[in-house]
C-alpha positions in Angstrom: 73.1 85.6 146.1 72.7 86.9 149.5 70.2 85.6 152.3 68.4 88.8 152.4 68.4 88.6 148.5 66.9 85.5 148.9 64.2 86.2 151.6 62.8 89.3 149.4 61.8 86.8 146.2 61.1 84.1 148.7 58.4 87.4 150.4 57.1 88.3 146.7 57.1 84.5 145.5 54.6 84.0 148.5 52.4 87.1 147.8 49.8 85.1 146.0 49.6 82.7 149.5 49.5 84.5 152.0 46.2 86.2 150.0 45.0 82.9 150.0 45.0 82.5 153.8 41.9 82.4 155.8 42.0 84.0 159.1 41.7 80.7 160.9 44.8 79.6 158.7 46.8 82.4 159.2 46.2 82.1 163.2 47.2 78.7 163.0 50.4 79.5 160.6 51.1 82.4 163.1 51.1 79.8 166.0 53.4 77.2 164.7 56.5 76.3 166.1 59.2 73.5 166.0 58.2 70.3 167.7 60.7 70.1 170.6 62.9 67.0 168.7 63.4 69.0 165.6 64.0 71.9 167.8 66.6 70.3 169.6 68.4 69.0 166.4 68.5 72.2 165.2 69.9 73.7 168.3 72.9 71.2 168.1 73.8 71.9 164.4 73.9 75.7 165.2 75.8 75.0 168.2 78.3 72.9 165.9 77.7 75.6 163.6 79.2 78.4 165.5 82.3 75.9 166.4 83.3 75.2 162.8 82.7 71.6 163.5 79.8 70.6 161.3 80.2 67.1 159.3 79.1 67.6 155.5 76.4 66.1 156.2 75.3 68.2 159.0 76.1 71.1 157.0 73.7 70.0 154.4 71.0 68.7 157.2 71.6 72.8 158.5 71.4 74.4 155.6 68.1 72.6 154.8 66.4 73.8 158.0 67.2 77.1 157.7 66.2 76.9 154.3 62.7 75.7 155.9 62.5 78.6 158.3 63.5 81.1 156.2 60.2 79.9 153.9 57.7 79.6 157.3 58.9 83.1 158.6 58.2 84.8 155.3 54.6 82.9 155.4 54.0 83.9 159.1 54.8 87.6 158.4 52.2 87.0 155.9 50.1 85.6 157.6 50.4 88.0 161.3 49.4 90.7 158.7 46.0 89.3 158.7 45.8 88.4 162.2 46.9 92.0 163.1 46.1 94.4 160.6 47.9 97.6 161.1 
């Protein structure tokens, strides 16, 4: 399955969420970023990443983040929806 496969039921698996968000919540969802240690970490693997020189491990430990940040983009779209209206 591909990752923009992926991301589209991840957007409609999340519908019933992001209605679920208040607008404080989805200011605050909207607003969150990495702390600067995970954010760092994460930096590194992609660097590796890009070399080819991952461990399996570190493969795994990648995979998972992205996995994670794939899942809190698709609820911050939700949620700048509220927070900016078109």
């Amino acid at each position: 399955m591909s990752q923009a496969h992926d991301t589209s039921v991840l957007d409609r698996f999340l519908d019933p969420v992001g209605r679920c968000l208040t607008p404080e919540v989805a200011r605050r969802l909207v607003e969150l970023r990495a702390d600067p240690a995970a954010q760092a970490r994460l930096d590194e693997l992609a660097d590796k990443c890009t070399e080819g020189t991952l461990t399996p491990e570190e493969k795994d430990q990648y995979e998972t983040y992205v996995k994670a940040i794939d899942f809190i983009s698709v609820l911050q779209a939700k949620a700048r929806t509220l927070v900016h209206p078109s």
